[in-house]
C-alpha positions in Angstrom: -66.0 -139.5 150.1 -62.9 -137.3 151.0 -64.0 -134.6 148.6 -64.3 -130.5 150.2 -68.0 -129.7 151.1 -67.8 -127.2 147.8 -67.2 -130.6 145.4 -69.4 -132.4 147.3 -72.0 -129.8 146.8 -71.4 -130.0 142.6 -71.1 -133.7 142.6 -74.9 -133.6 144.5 -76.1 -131.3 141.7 -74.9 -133.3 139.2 -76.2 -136.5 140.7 -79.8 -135.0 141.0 -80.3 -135.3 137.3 -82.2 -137.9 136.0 -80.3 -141.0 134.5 -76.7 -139.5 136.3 -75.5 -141.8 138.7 -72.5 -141.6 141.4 -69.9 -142.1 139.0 -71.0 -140.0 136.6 -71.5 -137.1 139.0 -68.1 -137.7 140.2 -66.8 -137.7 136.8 -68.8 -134.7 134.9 -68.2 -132.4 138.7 -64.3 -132.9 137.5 -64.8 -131.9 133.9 -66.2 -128.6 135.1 -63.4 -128.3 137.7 -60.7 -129.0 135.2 -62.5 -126.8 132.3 -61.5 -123.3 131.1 -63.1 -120.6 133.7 -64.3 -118.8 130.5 -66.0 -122.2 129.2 -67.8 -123.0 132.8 -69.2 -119.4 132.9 -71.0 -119.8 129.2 -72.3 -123.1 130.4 -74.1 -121.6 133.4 -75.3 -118.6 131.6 -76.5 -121.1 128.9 -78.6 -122.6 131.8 -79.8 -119.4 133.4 -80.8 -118.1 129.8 -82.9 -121.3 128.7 -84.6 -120.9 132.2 -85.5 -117.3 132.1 -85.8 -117.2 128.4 -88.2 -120.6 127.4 -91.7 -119.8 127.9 -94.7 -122.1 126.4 -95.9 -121.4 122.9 -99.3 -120.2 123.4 -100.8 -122.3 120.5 -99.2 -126.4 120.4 -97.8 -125.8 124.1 -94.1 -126.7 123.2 -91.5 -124.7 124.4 -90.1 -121.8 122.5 -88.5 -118.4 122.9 -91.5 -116.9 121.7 -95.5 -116.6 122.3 -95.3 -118.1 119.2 -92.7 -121.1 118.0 -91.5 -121.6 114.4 -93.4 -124.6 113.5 -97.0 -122.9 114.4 -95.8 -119.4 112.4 -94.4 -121.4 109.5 -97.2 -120.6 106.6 -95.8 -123.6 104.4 -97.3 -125.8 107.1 -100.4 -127.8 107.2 -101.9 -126.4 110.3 -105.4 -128.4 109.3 -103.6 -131.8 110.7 -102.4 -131.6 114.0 -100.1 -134.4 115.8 -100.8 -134.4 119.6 -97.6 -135.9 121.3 -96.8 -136.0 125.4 -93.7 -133.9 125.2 -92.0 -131.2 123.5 -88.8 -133.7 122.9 -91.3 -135.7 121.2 -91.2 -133.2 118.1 -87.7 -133.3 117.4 -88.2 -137.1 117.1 -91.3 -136.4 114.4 -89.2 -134.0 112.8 -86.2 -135.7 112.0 -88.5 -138.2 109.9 -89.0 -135.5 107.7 -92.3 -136.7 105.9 -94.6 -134.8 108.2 -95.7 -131.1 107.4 -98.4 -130.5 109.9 -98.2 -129.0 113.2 -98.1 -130.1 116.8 -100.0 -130.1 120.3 -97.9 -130.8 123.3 -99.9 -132.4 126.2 -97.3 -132.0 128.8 -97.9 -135.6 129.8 -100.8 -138.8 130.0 -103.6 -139.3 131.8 -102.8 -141.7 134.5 -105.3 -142.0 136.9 -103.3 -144.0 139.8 -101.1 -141.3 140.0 -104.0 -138.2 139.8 -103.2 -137.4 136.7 -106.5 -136.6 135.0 -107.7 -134.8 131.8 -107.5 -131.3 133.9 -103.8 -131.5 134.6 -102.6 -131.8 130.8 -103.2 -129.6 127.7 -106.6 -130.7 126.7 -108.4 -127.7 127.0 -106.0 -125.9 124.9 -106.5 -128.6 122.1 -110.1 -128.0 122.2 -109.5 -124.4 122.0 -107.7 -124.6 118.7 -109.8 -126.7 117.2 -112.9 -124.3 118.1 -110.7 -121.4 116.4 -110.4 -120.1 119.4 -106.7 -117.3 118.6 -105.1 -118.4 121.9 -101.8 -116.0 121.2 -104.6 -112.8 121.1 -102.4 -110.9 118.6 -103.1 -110.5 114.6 -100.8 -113.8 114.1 -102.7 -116.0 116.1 -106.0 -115.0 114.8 -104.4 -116.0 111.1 -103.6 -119.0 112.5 -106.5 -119.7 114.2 -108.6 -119.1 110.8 -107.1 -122.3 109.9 -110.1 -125.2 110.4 -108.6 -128.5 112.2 -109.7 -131.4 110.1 -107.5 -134.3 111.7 -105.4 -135.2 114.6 -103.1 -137.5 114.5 -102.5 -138.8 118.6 -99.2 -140.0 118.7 -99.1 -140.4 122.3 -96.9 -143.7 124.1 -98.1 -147.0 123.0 -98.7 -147.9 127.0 -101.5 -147.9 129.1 -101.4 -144.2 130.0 -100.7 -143.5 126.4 -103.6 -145.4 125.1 -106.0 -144.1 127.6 -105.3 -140.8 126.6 -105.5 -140.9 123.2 -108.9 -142.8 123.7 -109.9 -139.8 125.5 -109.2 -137.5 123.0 -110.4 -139.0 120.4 -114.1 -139.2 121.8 -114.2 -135.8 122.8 -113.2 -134.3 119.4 -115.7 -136.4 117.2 -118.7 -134.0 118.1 -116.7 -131.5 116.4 -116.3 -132.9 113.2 -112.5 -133.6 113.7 -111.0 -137.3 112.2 -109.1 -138.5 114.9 -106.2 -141.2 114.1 -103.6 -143.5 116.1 -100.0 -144.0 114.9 -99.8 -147.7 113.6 -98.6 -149.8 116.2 -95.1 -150.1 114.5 -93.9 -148.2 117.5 -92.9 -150.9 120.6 -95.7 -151.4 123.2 -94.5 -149.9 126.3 -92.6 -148.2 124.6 -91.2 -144.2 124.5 -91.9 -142.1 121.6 -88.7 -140.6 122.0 -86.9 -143.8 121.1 -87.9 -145.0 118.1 -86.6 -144.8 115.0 -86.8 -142.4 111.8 -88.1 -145.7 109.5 -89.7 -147.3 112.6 -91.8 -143.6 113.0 -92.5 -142.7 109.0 -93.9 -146.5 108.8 -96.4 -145.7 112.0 -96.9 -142.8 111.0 -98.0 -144.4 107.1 -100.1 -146.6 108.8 -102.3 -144.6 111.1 -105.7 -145.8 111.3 -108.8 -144.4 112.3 -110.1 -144.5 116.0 
């Protein structure tokens, strides 16, 4: 493309994330190039900092600076209802509604059994866990929290095939515990992403949840 192997090298980085095409590579490798040195250098040291900083909160999963994140240390919450979701990004789409005072469980993905992806290879076991009190941080916090019985979960996994499975899934295995187990009302698209719905489109599903 005429550009120096050292460009060429950025633009590649650039290109290799998700949903950046060509152009875009071209045009965000130029920003950087043009940018203040002092501006480029807190950018990367944001990067290296989230890498080496974000760890997994040891009781819903999500991502956090801590063992423990804010929402599952945050007393005022309901930590009886628990909202399982795919991803961490699906929280700040629940919490922008700002009707729903319980906690999360992150899965870190679906069951999708054409690709291997099976009940092992997301955060089941961890669910089950906390809902058998089981103080997953081991310190003095997380046996407070885990004192805390789980009465209802709310699976707000993706209304698609993998999303549905899953949340089938779930919901069997928790009923010998005792645990209600309800699916956000399909107000949410079929097929389609959590992460793209709407705050009145999310609080009306999330009205609606019925029973599985």
């Amino acid at each position: 493309m005429g550009y120096s192997p050292t460009l060429e090298a950025l633009i590649e980085k650039f290109r290799s994330l998700p949903g950046i095409g060509s152009k875009s590579a071209v045009r965000l490798a130029f920003f950087m190039l043009n940018s203040d040195e002092n501006y480029v250098q807190e950018f990367a040291n944001c990067l290296i900092d989230a890498k080496r900083k974000t760890r997994t909160c040891k009781i819903c999963q999500s991502l956090s600076d801590a063992d423990i994140c804010a929402i599952c240390a945050d007393e005022t919450r309901d930590r009886s209802l628990v909202c399982i979701v795919e991803n961490a990004k699906d929280i700040t789409t629940f919490e922008k509604v700002k009707e729903y005072n319980g906690v999360y469980h992150v899965l870190h993905g679906a069951m999708s059994p054409m690709d291997g992806v099976g009940p092992d290879d997301i955060r089941v076991r961890e669910l089950i866990a906390r809902i058998n009190g089981v103080n997953l941080a081991g310190t003095p916090e997380g046996e407070e929290i885990a004192k805390t019985k789980v009465t209802e979960i709310i699976l707000a996994t993706s209304s698609n095939v993998e999303g549905d499975a899953t949340a089938m899934y779930i919901a069997q295995l928790v009923k010998p515990f005792g645990v209600a187990a309800s699916r956000l009302a399909y107000g949410l698209p079929v097929g389609g992403e959590l992460e793209y719905a709407d705050s009145v489109t999310l609080f009306k599903a999330l009205e609606g949840r019925r029973e599985m």
